[in-house]
N, C-alpha and C positions, 0 to 999 in steps of 0.2 A: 381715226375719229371714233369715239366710244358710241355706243349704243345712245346714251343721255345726251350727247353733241349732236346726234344724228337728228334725233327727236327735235330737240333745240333748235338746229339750224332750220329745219323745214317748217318748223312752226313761226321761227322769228323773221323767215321771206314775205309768205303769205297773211300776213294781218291788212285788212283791210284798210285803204288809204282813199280821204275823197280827191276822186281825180276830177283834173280841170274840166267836165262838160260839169260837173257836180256843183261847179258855180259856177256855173256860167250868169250873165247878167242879164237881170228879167226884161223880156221883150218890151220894148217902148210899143207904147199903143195908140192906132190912127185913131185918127177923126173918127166914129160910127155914124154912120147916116141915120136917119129917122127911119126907125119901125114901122113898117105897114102891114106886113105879116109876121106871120109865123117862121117862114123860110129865112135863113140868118144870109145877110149880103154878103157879098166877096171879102166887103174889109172884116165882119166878123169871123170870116172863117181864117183870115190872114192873122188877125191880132189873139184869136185863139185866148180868149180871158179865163182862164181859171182851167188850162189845158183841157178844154172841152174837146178839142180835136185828133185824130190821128193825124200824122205826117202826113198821110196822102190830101186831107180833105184841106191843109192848112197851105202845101204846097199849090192845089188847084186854085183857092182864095188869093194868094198872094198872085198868082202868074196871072187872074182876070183883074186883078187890082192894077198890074206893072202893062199890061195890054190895053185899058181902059184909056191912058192917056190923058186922064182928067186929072192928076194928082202935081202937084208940085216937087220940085227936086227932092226936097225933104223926106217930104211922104213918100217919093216912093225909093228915098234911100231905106226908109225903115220897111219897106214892102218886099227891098231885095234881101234883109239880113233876116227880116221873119223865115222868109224862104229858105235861106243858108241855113238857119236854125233846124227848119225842118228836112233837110236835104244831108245834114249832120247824123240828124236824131236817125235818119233811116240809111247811116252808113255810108251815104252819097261824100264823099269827101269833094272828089272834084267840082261838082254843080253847088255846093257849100262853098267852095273857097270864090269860083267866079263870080258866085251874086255878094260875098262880100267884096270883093274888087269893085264891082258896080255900085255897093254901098259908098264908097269909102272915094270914087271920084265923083258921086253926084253931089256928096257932103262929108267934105274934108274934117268936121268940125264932130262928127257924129263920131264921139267917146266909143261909146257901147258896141260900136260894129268892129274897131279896134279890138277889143276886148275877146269879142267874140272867134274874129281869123283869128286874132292870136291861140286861142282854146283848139284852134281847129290845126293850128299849125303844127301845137304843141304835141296834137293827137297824132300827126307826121313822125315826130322827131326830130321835127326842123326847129331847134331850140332858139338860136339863133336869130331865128326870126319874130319866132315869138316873141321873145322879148324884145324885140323893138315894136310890136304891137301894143305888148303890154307897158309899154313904157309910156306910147304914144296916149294909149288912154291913160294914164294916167296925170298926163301931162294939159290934156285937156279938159280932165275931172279931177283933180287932186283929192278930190272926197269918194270917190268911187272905191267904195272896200273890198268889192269884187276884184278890182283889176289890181288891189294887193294883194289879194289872196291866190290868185292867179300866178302873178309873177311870185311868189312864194312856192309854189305849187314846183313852179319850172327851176327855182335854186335848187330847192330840194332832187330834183331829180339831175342837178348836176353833182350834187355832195355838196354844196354851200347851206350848208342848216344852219348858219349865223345870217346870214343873208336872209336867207326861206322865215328864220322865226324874226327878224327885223319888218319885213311884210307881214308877217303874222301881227304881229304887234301895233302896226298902223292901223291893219282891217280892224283890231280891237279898238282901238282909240277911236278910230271912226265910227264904229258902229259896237257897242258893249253890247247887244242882245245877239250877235250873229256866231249860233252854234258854230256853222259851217269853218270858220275862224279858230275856235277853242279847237276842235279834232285836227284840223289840218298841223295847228302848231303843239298840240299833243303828239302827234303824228312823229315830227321832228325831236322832240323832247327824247322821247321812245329811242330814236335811232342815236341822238347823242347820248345815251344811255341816261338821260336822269330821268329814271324810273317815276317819281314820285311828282314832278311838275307835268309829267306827262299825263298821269291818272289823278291830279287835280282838273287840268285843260278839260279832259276826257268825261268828268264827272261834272264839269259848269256845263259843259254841252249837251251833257243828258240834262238837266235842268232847265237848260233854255229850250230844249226840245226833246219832249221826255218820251216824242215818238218815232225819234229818228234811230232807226235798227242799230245803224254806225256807227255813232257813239258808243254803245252799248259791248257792242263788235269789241273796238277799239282798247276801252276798258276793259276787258274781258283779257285785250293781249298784255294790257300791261300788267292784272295781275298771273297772269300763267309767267313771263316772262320771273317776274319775284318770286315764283315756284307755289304760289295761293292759290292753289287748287281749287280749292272751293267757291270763290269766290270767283276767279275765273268761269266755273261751270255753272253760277247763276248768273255773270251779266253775258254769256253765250246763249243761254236758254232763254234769258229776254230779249236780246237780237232776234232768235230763232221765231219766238212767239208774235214780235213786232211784223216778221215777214218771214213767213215759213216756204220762201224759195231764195233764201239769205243763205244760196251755197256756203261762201266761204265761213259765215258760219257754224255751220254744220260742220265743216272741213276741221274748223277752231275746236271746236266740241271733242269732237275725233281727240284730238290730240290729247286736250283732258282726260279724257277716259283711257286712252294709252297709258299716260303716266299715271295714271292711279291703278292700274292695270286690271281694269274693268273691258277687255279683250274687244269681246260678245257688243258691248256698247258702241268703243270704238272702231267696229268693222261697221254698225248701224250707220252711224252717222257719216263713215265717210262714203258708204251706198247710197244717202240720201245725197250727199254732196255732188257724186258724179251722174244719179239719176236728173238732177237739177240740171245740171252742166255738164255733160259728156264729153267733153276736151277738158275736165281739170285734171290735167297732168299731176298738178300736187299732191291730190286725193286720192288717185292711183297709185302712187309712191308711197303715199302714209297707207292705205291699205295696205299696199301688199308688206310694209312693214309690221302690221299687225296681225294679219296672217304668217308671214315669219316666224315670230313671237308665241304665234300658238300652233304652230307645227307642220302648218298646212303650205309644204314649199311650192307645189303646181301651183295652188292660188296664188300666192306670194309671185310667184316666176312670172305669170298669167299680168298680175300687175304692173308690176314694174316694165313687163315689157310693152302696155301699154301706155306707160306715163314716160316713156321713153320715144314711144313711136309719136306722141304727142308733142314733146320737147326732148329732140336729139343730143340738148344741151344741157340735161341734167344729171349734173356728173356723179350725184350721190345716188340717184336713180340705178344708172350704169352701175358703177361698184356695190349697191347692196342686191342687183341684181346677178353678178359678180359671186356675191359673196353664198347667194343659192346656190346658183350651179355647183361651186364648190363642193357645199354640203350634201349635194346630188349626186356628186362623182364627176359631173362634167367638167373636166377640169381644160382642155380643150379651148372651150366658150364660155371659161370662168377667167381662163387669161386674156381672152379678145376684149371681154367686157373692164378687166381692169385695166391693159391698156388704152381705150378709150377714154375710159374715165381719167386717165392720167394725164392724159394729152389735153384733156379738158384744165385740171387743174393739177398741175403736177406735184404740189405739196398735200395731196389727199393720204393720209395716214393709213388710211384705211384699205385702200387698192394697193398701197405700196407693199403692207402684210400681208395681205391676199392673196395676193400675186407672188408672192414670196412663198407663201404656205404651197402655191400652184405646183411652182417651178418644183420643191420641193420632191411633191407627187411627182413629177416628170423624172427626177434625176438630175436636175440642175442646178446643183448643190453651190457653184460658182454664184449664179444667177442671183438663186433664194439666199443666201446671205447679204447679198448687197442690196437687194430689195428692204429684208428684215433690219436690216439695219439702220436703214433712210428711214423707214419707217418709225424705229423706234427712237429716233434723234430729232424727227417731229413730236410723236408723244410716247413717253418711257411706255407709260401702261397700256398701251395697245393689246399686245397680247394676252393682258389679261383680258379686256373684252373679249374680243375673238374665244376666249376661252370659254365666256358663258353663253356662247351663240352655239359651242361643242366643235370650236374648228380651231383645232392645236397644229 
């Protein structure tokens, strides 16, 4: 895999996508009792209007709302999915899924709590199920463009992107002002490669919400993917300005600045990326790629075996970590690391040269040929890359 694929690929994993809590379906709001004070009641702290509250304060409101015993089926079906909301937002996944179980037998009828397990099922992996959540609302709200966007959300992460932008397309129809809508089926655009409906999608949704970081983000990835550099690193620095703890945009940035080969820039931003978020694996990866690049292999080594101890399962990680050692002399623990990475994906071009150049060093003249040669029957010009990394 060339230098420019390398870059390529790590850039086009990591573009930001709104995931399903990201629509989730706005909390239905109880009764409010009449004001007497200052002190907000149990239901205000439960209905949480205009996200006034933290998780905790919202989960206490709903539990004296569901204890109170004054509330009718109804009420306090929307008292248990407030709670599941807030039982989600704080990671609680179990005490989330069981108060929508209790939502969903007090009031069969209740769209939105549907909706909701299903987002939370989704966040499982339990696809499956989802979508028969998402189905169920939909089946009970037909106008609900959440719960298309939703079940769009879950095509997409099966590989159905005619499916995923057919849901996209209803949440449009249903509702023409709903950003959230336009990025998600940009989103899909992007990955079926049509470049250009995707950074239309991408640029309605800045317009309909010209303060959502994401969009911004998004558009940002469809121009780097077209190689528009520039353009790319002004809607990244608008994300970034919108919310300047918009890791992955910083991460995005990075990569810009790599391929414009502004080093210094792109070691900046992918520091700020992992100072944000200290488990982005991917930002570790693109560092120590750009450390690579400007000579610095400890740091470079230092990364990658971070972005690896993060995610075991990153096979481009492994092999351009691989591909240090090499340059190091360790040639040892430059072959353990290409065959992992092989084992990962075994048509990696890159580990197969590598490992070929290893054996080489070793004396395993058998070996390194049949390596080089798989290698270059994936891609002829391999070894010229390797050639501008200085590892012949």
């Amino acid at each position: 895999m060339s230098a420019g694929a390398m870059r390529r690929f790590i850039g086009a994993i990591i573009m930001a996508t709104a995931v399903p809590g990201a629509a989730l379906l706005a909390t239905t709001l109880l009764p409010t009792a009449p004001a007497t004070a200052q002190e907000p009641s149990s239901w205000d702290m439960c209905n949480n209007e205009g996200k006034a509250y933290p998780s905790d304060i919202v989960i206490y409101g709903c539990s004296a709302v569901i204890s109170s015993g004054a509330s009718n089926s109804q009420n306090l079906a929307v008292a248990f999915n407030n709670r599941g909301l807030a039982f989600r937002a704080r990671g609680d996944i179990a005490h989330a899924l069981a108060d929508y179980d209790e939502a969903v037998r007090l009031d069969p009828g209740y769209a939105g709590v549907f909706n909701n397990r299903g987002v939370t099922l989704h966040d499982k992996g339990e696809l499956d199920r989802a979508f028969a959540d998402y189905n169920e609302a939909i089946r009970l709200d037909p106008k609900n463009a959440t719960a298309f966007i939703n079940r769009g959300i879950a095509y997409r992460d099966k590989g159905e992107l005619d499916h995923a932008v057919a849901d996209y397309n209803e949440a449009i129809r249903l509702d023409p002002h709903y950003a959230t809508a336009f990025t998600n089926r940009g989103n899909a655009y992007r990955e079926m490669g049509d470049l250009d409906r995707a950074a239309e999608d991408y640029s309605e949704a800045i317009t309909l919400d010209p303060m959502n970081p994401v969009a911004f983000n998004n558009r940002g990835a469809a121009y780097l993917i077209k190689g528009d550099l520039e353009h790319a690193l002004a809607y990244y620095s608008e994300a970034i300005r919108l919310d300047p703890r918009y890791a992955l945009a910083f991460n995005n940035r990075g990569i810009v600045y790599r391929d414009k080969g502004d080093l210094d820039h792109a070691v900046a931003d992918y520091g700020e990326a992992i100072r944000i978020n200290p488990r982005f694996a991917n930002a570790f990866a693109n560092r120590g790629d750009a450390y690579r690049d400007k000579g610095e292999l400890q740091r470079a080594l230092a990364d990658y075996s971070e972005a690896v101890r993060i995610n075991p399962r990153n096979a481009i990680a492994i092999g351009n970590r691989g591909l240090v050692r090499l340059k190091l002399g360790d040639v040892d623990q430059s072959i353990l690391d290409y065959d992992a990475a092989l084992e990962l994906n075994p048509r990696f071009a890159g580990a197969l040269y590598g490992r070929g150049l290893a054996k080489q060093k070793k004396g395993d003249r058998a070996g390194a040929d049949a390596d080089l040669a798989a290698a270059k029957a994936i891609r002829p010009d391999i070894a010229d890359e390797f050639a501008k990394f200085g590892v012949e």
